[in-house]
KEBAFI-941485 format. One record per residue (C-alpha): chain; z, y, x. Coordinates in steps of 0.001 Angstrom, whole numbers. Layout:
! residues N
 kette      zz      yy      xx
     A       Z       Y       X
...
***
This chain:
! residues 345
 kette      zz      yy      xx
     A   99701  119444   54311
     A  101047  119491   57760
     A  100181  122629   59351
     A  100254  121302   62739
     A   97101  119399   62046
     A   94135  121326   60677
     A   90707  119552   59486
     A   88167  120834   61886
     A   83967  121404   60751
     A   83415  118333   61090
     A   86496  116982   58952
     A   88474  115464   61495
     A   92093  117084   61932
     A   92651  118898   64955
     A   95905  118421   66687
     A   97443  122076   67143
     A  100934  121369   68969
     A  103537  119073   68585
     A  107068  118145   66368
     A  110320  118856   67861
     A  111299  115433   67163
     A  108271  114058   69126
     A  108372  116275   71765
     A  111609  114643   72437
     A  110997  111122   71704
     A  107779  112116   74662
     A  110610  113423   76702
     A  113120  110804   76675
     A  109897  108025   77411
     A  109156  110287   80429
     A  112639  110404   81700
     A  113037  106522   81511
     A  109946  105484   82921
     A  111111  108179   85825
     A  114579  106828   85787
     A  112600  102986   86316
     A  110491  104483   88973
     A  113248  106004   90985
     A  115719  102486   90645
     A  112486  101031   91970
     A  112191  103034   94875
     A  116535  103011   95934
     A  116046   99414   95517
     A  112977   98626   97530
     A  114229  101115  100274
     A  117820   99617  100234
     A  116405   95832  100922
     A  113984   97562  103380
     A  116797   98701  105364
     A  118619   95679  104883
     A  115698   93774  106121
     A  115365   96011  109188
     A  118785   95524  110405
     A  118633   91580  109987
     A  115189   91011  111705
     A  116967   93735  114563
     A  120040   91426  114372
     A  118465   88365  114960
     A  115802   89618  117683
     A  118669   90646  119624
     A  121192   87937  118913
     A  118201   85050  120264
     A  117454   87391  122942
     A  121107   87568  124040
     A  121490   83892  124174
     A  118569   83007  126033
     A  119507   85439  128753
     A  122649   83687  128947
     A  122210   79793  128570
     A  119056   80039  131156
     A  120678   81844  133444
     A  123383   78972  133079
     A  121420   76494  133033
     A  120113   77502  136702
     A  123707   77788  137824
     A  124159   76496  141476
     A  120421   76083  142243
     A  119815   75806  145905
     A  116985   73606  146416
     A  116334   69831  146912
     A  119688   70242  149656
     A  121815   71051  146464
     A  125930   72056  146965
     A  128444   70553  149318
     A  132108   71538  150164
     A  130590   72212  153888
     A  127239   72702  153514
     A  126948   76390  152501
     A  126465   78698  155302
     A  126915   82657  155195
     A  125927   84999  157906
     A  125669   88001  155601
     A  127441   90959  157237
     A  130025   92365  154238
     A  128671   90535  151842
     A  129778   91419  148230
     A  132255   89910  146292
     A  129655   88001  144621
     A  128712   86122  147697
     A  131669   86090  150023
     A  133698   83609  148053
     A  130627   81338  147095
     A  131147   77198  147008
     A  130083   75054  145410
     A  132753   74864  143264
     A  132393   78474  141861
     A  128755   78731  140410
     A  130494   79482  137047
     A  133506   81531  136863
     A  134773   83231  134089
     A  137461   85722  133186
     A  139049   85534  128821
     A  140126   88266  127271
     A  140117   90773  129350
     A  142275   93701  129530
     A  141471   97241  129041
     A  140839   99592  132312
     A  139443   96477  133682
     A  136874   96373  136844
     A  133608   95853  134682
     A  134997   98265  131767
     A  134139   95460  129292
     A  135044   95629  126060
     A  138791   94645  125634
     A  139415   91069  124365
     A  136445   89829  124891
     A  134883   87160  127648
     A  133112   87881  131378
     A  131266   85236  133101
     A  129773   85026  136317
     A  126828   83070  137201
     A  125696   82266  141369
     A  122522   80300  142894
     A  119748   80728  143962
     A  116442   82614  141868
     A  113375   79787  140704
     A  111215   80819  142812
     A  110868   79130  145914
     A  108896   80697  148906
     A  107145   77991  151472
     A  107778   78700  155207
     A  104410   78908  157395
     A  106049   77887  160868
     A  108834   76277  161752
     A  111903   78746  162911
     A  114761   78081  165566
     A  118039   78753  164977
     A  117797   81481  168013
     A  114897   82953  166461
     A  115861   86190  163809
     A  112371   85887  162448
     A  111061   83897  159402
     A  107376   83621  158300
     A  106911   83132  154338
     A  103920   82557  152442
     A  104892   85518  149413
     A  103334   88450  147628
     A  103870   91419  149289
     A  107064   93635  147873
     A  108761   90302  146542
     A  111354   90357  148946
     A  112731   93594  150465
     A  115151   94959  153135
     A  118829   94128  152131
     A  118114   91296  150060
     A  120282   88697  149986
     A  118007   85438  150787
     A  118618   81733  150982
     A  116887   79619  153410
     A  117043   75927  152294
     A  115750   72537  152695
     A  117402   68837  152271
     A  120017   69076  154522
     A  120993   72662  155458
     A  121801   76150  153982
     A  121758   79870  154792
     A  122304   82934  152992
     A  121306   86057  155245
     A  120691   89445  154410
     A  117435   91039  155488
     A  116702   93112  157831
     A  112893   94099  157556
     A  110126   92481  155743
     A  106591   92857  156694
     A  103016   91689  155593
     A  100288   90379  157691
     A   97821   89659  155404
     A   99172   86482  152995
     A  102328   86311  155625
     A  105512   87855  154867
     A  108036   88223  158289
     A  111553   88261  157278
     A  114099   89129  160044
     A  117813   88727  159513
     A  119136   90275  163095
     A  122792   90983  163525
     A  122783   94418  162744
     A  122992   93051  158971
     A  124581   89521  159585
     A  127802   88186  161483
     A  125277   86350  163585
     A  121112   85897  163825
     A  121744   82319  164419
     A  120688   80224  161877
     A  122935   76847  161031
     A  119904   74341  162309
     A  115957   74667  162876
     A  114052   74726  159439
     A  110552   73133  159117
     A  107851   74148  156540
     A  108972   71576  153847
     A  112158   74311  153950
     A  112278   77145  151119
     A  113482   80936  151116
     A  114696   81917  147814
     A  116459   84982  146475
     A  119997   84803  145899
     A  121513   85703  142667
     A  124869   86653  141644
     A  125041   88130  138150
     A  127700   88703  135816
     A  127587   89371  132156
     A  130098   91096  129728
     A  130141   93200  126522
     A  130585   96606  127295
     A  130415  100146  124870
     A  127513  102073  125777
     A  128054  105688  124995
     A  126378  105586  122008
     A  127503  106284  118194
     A  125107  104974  115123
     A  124424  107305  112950
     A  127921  106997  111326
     A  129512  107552  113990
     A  130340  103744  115257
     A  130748  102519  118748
     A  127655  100829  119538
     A  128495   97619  122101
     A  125867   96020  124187
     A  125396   93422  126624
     A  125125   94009  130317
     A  124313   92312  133123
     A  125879   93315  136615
     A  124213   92235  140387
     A  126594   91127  142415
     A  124322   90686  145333
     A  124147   94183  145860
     A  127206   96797  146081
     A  125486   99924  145200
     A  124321   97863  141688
     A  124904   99692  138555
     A  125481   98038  135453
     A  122218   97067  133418
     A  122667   97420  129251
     A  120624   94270  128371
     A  120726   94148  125106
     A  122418   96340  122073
     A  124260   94980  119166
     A  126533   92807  121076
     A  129619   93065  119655
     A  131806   90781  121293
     A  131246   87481  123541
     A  133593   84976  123740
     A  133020   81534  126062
     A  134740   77778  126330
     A  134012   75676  129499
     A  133537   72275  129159
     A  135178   70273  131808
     A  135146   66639  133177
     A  138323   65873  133716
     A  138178   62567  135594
     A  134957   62612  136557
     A  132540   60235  134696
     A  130172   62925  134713
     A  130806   63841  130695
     A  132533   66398  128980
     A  136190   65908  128001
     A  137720   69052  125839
     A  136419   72765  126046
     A  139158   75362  127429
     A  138771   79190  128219
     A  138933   80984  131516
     A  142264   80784  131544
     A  142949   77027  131588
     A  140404   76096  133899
     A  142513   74443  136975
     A  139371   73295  138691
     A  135997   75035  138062
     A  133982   72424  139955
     A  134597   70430  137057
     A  132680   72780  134568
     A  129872   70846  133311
     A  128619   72891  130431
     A  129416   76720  128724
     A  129824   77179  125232
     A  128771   80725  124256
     A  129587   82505  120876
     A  128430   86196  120432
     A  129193   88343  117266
     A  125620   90721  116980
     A  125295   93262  114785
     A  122471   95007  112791
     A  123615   98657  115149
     A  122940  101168  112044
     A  124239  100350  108397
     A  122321   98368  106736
     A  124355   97430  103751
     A  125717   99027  100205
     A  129607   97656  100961
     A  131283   95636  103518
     A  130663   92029  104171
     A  132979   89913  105260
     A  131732   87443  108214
     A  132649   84556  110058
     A  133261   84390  113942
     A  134872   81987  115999
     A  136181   79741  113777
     A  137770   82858  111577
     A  136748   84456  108281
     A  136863   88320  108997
     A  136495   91502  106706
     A  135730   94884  108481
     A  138816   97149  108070
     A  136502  100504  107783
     A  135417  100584  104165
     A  132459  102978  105785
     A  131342  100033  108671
     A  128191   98762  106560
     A  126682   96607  109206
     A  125958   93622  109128
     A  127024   90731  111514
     A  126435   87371  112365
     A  127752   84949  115060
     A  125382   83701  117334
     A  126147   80168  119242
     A  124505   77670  121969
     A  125415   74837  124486
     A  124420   75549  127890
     A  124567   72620  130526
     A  124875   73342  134335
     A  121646   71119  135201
     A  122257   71446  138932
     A  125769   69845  138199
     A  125700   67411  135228
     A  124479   63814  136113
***
């Protein structure tokens, strides 16, 4: 009789303790369901992370584009007057670089493959473009103005426009970019002055009427750019920024992170049918009053390491493989088409 198991009163048989050979065979069940639980676990928390950096990947990839191609898109905006060769006319005292050279011809300019120690400290090899016009929201005029007269009445939120901002006054025929002098409220009437203590001149180019807008004028340009930052093994993380050119004391602005690189094709008419003939970089474009349309490809990544080995990825027309064995992020390019709609018939 096995002495392990014992009849009790009542005749059943007691268990007492257990075999050698089935504690183990108990033992080695225990240890595989564990081992089952645990591949369970690396595995759900390795497609977690995986699925973290992709949805972070593509939030910022979309969010990067649509920064860009509307921003585009409003490129040369000035009103129902729109841009002429003679029509622009700036009074601005020292205004920046981003207004001092504006025409009509130059509401997209770019810069390819830029060098290092260059003036934005963007990332080296990769694309800059600048984008000028006026902002999309236009502010009415409540009284006529003079060109004499340093004083315009808006009808505007007070705070929306402030002291040293550069403005656009605008209506079907005529255009002025000023800087302000003061702004102040009267109950729903904002008072902008543009006096020559911040201008070459107070005069104005004509007399404007009420059907006459004041807008803010925008000069921004956007590059890739490193910001400071490591992930957490130790990689450069790259962002995009955005840079005012409308005011001189501007610092940079990091936009968005996970930009890795931009790079940008114009699309120009070249004999002017009003349609797009061949794509070129910054560096081939002869004429940019003949850019029509921007072509936009950004490389995003997912910032932190979100896979078990490297991934080879596509990106402007080229396969490419990581050359760090330990770079486990992942990467994906990120495209659009964005038409100058103040420019193309």
């Amino acid at each position: 009789m096995n002495r392990s198991a014992i009849p009790n009163e009542y005749g059943f048989v007691r268990q007492r303790g257990l075999t050698l050979i089935e504690l183990m065979v108990a033992t080695a069940i225990s240890l595989i369901l564990l081992a089952g639980v645990l591949t369970i676990f690396a595995s759900s928390k390795t497609t977690n992370i995986m699925e973290s950096g992709l949805a972070r990947l593509q939030e910022n990839g979309r969010h990067a584009l649509y920064t860009l191609v509307r921003d585009i898109r409003g490129a040369g905006f000035a009103g129902c007057a729109g841009l002429g060769p003679t029509r622009v006319n700036i009074i601005a005292n020292n205004p920046p670089d981003g207004i001092s050279d504006f025409t009509e011809s130059e509401v997209v300019f770019g810069v390819n493959d830029v060098a290092s120690g260059n003036t934005w400290g963007a990332k080296t090899g990769s694309d800059v473009i600048r984008i000028r016009g006026a902002g999309d929201s236009l502010v009415g005029l409540v009284g006529n103005t003079v060109p004499v007269n340093a004083n315009i009445q808006t009808t505007v939120a007070k705070g929306y426009f402030q002291a040293g901002d550069i403005l656009m006054i605008t209506d079907c025929e005529g255009l002025d970019i000023f800087r302000a002098t003061t702004v102040s409220q009267s109950g729903t009437t904002s008072t902008i002055s543009h006096s020559n203590s911040n201008n070459t001149d107070n005069f104005l180019s004509k007399p404007y009427d009420r059907d006459a807008f004041v807008m803010k004028f925008r000069s921004n340009t956007y590059y890739v750019a490193d910001t400071g930052r490591t992930n957490a093994a130790g990689d450069i993380i790259h962002a995009l920024y955005g840079l005012d050119g409308t005011d001189p004391a501007a610092t940079p602005l990091e936009l968005v992170d996970g930009i890795e690189d931009m790079q940008i094709l114009y699309g120009i008419d070249g004999d002017g049918n009003g349609l797009v003939d061949r794509f070129l970089p910054a560096n081939s474009v002869a004429d940019w009053g003949a850019v029509l349309g921007v072509r936009i490809a950004l490389l995003v990544n997912s910032v932190d390491n979100a896979n078990t080995a490297v991934v080879p990825y596509q990106y402007n027309g080229a396969n490419v493989t990581p050359s760090d064995p330990t770079d486990l992020r992942l990467r994906q390019e990120f495209g659009s088409m964005a038409t100058l709609r103040n420019r193309a018939g």
